[in-house]
N, C-alpha and C positions, 0 to 999 in steps of 0.2 A: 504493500500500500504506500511505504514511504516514497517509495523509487515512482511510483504512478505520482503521486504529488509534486515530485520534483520536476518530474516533464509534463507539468503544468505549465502551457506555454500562451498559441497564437489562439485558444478557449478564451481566456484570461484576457486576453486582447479585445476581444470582442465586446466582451462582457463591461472593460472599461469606456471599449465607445457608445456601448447604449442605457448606461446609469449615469448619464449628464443630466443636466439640467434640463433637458425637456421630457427625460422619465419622471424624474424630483417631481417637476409643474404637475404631467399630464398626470399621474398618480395619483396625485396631492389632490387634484381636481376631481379627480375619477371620485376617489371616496367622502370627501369634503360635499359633492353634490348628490351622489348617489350612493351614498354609504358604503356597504359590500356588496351589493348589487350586479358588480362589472366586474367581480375578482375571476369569475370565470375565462374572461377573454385571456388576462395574464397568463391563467394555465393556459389556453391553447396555444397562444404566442410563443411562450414559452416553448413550449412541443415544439411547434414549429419550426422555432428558431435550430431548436435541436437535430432534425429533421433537416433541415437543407444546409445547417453551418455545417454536416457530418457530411454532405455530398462534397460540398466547395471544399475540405479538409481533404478529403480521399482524393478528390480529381487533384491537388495541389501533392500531396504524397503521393500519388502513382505517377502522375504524368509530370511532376517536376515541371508543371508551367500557370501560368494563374488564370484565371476564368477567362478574361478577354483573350489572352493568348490562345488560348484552346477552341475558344468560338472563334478566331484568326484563323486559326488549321483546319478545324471543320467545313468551313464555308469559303474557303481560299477558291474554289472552281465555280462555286456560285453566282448565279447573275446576282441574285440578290442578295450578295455580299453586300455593297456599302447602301443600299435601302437599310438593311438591319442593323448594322453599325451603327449608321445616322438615328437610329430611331432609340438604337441604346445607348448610343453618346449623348442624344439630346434629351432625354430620359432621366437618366441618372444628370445630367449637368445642371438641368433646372432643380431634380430634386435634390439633389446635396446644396445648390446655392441657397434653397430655400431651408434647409437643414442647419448650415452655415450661421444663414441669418437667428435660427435659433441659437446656436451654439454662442454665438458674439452675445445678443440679447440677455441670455444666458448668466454669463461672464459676468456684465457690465449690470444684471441684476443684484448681481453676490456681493459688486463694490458697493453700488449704491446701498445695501442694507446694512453693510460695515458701518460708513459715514455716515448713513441716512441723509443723501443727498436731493435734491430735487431734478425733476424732469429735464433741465437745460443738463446737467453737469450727466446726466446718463448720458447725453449725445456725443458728449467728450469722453467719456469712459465707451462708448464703440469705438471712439477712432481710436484710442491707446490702444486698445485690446486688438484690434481689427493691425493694427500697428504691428503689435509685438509678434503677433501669431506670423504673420507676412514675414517679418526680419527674421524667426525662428524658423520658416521654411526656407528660406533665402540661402540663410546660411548655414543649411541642417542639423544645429544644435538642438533642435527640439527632443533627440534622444537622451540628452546628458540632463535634460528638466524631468524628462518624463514618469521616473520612478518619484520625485517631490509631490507634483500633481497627482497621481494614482494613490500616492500616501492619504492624501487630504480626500480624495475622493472617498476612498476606503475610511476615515475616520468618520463620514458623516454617512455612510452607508451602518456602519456600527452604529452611531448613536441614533438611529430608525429602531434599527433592534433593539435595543435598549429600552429607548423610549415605550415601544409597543408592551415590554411587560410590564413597565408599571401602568398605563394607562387602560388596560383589563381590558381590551374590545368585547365585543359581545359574541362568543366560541359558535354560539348554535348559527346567528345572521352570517357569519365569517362564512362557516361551511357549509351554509347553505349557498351563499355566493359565487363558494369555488365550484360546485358540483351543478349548478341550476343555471343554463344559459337565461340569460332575461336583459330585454333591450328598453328599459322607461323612456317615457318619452322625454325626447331631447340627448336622448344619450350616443345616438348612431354614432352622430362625431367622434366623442370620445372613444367609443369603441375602438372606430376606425385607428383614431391618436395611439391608445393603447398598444394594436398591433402594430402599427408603424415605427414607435419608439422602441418596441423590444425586438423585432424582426427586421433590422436597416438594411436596405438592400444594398448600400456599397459594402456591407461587411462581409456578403458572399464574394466578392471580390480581393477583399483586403483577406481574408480569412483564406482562401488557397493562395493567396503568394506569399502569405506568412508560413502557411506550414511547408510548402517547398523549402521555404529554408529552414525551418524547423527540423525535418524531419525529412532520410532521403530515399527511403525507397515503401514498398509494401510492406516490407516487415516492420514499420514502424505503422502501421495502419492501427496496433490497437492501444497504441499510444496516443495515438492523435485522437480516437474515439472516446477514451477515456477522458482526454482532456476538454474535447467537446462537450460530453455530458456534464462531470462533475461541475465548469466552469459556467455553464448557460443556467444549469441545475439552480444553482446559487444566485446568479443574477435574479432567476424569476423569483426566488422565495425573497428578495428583496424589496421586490416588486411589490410584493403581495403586500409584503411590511408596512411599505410605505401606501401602499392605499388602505390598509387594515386601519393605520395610525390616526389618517389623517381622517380616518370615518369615525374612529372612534371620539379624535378628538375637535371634531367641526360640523361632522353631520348632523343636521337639524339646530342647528344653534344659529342662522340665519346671518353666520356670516359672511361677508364678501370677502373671496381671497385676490387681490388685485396687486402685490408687491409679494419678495421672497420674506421680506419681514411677517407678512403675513401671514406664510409657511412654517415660518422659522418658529411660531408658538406654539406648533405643538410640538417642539422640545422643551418647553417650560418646565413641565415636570421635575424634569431631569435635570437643564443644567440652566435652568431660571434666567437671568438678564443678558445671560452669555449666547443666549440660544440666534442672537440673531447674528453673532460673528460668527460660529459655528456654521450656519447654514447659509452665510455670506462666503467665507470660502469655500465652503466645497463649493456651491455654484461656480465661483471663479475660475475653482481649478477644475474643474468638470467641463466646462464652457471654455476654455483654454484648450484644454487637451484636445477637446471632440473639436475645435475651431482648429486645430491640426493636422486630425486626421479626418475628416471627412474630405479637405482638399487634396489631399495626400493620395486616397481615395480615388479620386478624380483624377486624377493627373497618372494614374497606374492604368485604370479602364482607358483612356485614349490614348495613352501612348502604346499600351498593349494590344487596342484593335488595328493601330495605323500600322505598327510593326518594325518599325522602325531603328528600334535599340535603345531608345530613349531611355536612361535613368534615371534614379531619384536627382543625380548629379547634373542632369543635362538642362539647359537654360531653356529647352521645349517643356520638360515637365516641372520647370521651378513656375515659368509663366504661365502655365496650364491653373496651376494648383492657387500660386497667386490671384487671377481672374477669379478664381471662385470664391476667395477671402474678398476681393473687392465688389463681388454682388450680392453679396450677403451683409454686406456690412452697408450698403446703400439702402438695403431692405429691412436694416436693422432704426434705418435714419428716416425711414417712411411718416414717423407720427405713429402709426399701429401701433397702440396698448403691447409691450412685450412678451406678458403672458398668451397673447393673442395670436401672436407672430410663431413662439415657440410653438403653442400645439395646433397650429395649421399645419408648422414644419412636419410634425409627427402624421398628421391627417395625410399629406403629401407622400408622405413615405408609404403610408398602409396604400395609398393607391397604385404607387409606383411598382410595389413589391409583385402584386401576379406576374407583370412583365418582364423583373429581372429571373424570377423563380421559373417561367416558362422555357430561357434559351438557359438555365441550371439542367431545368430535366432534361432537355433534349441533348446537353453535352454528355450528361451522366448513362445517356443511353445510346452512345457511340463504342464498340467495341473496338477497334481502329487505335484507338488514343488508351482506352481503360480495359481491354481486354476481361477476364476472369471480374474483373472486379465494375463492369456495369451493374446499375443500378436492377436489381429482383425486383419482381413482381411487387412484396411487402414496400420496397422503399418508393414506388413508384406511385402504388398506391396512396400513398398519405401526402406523398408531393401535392399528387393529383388535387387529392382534400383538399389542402392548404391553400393550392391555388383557387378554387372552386369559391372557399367558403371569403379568400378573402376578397377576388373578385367580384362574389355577389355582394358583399357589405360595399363596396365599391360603388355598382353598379345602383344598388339601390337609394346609398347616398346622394350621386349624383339625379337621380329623375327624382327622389324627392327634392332636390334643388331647383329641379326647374318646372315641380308641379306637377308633374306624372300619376305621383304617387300619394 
C-alpha cells in the first residue's frame, strides 16, 4: 500500500486542478441553496471523472503520447482532419478562456477577503494576478511555486473536513442526497456547474501527457489506475464536504452568498475571525495554480493537434497559453458579479465535456495505437452513460433557455 501511495502522481494532479475556487463557489452554492439535495450529481461526476481520467491515463501509458497527439495519428488520412481539430481547438479554447476567467476571478476573490477591499481594487487585483500567472508561464517557474500553492490549497481542503464534524449536518438528508437523483427547480445550472467543475475536460488532456511521463510503458498501467482512483476518490468526498458544510451551515437561513467572505463563515466554528484569511488564501492559491494550468492546458491540445514539436519551451506554446490568461482576465474585467462569472465557467465546462469525452472514446477504441489494451465493452459502456446523461443535462439546459421547454 505504501509503494501505491508513493506513485501517487499525474491523479493528484488532476484533483488539484479541479478543487479551485470554482469547486469552493459552485459547492458552497450547491448546498447553501439547495441543501443536500445535489450531492448526488458529485457522486456521479465523481465516477465519471474516474471513468475517463483512467482512459486518458492508459492511452498516455501505452501509447507514450497525449490525447491531441493520438487524435493527430488517428485522423492524419482524414479529410476531416482539421474540421475536427478546429472544432476541438475552438472548443476547449473558449472553454478554458472562460475557465480562466474563473480561475483569475477566483484569485483576486481570496485577496479581496484578506483586505476586505472594495469593487474598484478587485479590478486591480485581476491585473496583478492575471500579471503574475502570464510572467510564471513566460518564464516556466510556475513548477518551483507549485508545491507552496497545493500546500495552501490542501490546508483549506482540511479545514472543510474539519469544519463538517463539528457542524453535525443532518446524516439521514446527506444520504438521502447522495443516493436520490432530484433536480428543484432552478437547480439545472448548478447541476450542470457541479459536473463541469469536477469532470474538466482539459484535464483528459493534461492527464495523459502527465502520465506518459509519469509512467513508461503497460506494466505500469496498474499504477497509474490506482492512482487515478485513490486520487479523484478523494477529490469527490471533498466535494461532498464542502456542499455537506455549507448546507448545513447556510441552508435555509436566507442568506445571500455574494463574496468569498461570505463562504468563508462557515469556518467560524472552527477557526472564528481567522476564517476569512483562511478561505482568502486558498482561493488565491487555488485561483493561481488553476490560472496556470488551464493555459498550460491549452497550449498542449494545439500544439499537439498542429504537430508540430512545439514545447512547453517554444514561444508558439508560451503565446498560445499566454492568449488564454489575456481573455480570461478581460472577462474577469466585464462588471459580471464574480461568483457569476466563476460558475458559468463550471456551466461551460459541463457542456463542453460530451465533446471532449466523444473523440476520448473513439481514441480508446482504436487498436492501431492501444492494441490489447482498447477500451471492453464494460469501459465503453459507462463512457457511453457519461456522455448521454451529460449531454442530455446539456441539451435540456439549453431549450429550457430558449423556451422549449
Amino acid at each position: 500500500m505504501l509503494r501505491k501511495l508513493r506513485n501517487i502522481g499525474p491523479g493528484a494532479f488532476v484533483v488539484a486542478a479541479f478543487i479551485g475556487p470554482g469547486t469552493v463557489t459552485t459547492c458552497t452554492l450547491a448546498g447553501a441553496n439547495f441543501g443536500f439535495g445535489l450531492l448526488w450529481a458529485i457522486v456521479f461526476a465523481t465516477f465519471a471523472t474516474i471513468v475517463l481520467q483512467e482512459m486518458a491515463a492508459r492511452l498516455g501509458v501505452v501509447t507514450q503520447t497525449g490525447l491531441g497527439e493520438s487524435l493527430r495519428n488517428i485522423y492524419s488520412e482524414s479529410p476531416a482532419k482539421w474540421p475536427l481539430f478546429l472544432l476541438i481547438t475552438l472548443a476547449l479554447y473558449m472553454g478554458n478562456a472562460a475557465y480562466e476567467a474563473g480561475n483569475v476571478s477566483g484569485a483576486a476573490l481570496g485577496l479581496q477577503a484578506v483586505v476586505q477591499s472594495g469593487p474598484t481594487v478587485f479590478k486591480w487585483f485581476v491585473l496583478g494576478i492575471s500579471v503574475a500567472a502570464a510572467t510564471l508561464l513566460w518564464q516556466g517557474t510556475y513548477k518551483y511555486i507549485e508545491r507552496i500553492l497545493l500546500a495552501l490549497v490542501a490546508l483549506m481542503a482540511l479545514s472543510f473536513v474539519s469544519t463538517f464534524a463539528i457542524v453535525r449536518p443532518d446524516i439521514v438528508a446527506l444520504f438521502r442526497g447522495l443516493v436520490i437523483p432530484d433536480i428543484p427547480g432552478g437547480a439545472l445550472t448548478t447541476v450542470i456547474a457541479l459536473i463541469g467543475t469536477t469532470v474538466v475536460p482539459y484535464n483528459l488532456f493534461l492527464h495523459a501527457a502527465a502520465a506518459k511521463e509519469k509512467w513508461q510503458g503497460e506494466a505500469d498501467l496498474a499504477d497509474a489506475r490506482t492512482d487515478t482512483a485513490i486520487s479523484i476518490g478523494l477529490g469527490g468526498i471533498i466535494a461532498i464536504l464542502i456542499v455537506s458544510t455549507a448546507a448545513a451551515s447556510f441552508f435555509g437561513s436566507g442568506l445571500q452568498i455574494t463574496s468569498a467572505g461570505d463562504m468563508a463563515m462557515q469556518f467560524e466554528p472552527l477557526f472564528g475571525s481567522f476564517s476569512r484569511y483562511l478561505l482568502g488564501l486558498g482561493f488565491l492559491a487555488a485561483g493561481l495554480s488553476s490560472a496556470i494550468t488551464a493555459p498550460l492546458a491549452t497550449a498542449h491540445v494545439m500544439t499537439e493537434l498542429l504537430g508540430n514539436g512545439a514545447g512547453p519551451s517554444s514561444k508558439l506554446f508560451k503565446i498560445i497559453g499566454l492568449s488564454v490568461i489575456a481573455v480570461g482576465a478581460v472577462l474577469s474585467l466585464t462588471g459580471i458579479r464574480p461568483l457569476t462569472i466563476i460558475v458559468s465557467a463550471q456551466f461551460a465546462n459541463g457542456l463542453l465535456l460530451p465533446i471532449v469525452a466523444v473523440f476520448l472514446l473513439y481514441a480508446m477504441n482504436q487498436k492501431q495505437i492501444l492494441g490489447e489494451h482498447t477500451n471492453g465493452a464494460k469501459a465503453n459502456v459507462l463512457g457511453i452513460a457519461v456522455v448521454l446523461v451529460t449531454a442530455g443535462l446539456g441539451t435540456w439546459s439549453i431549450l429550457r433557455a430558449a423556451g422549449v421547454v
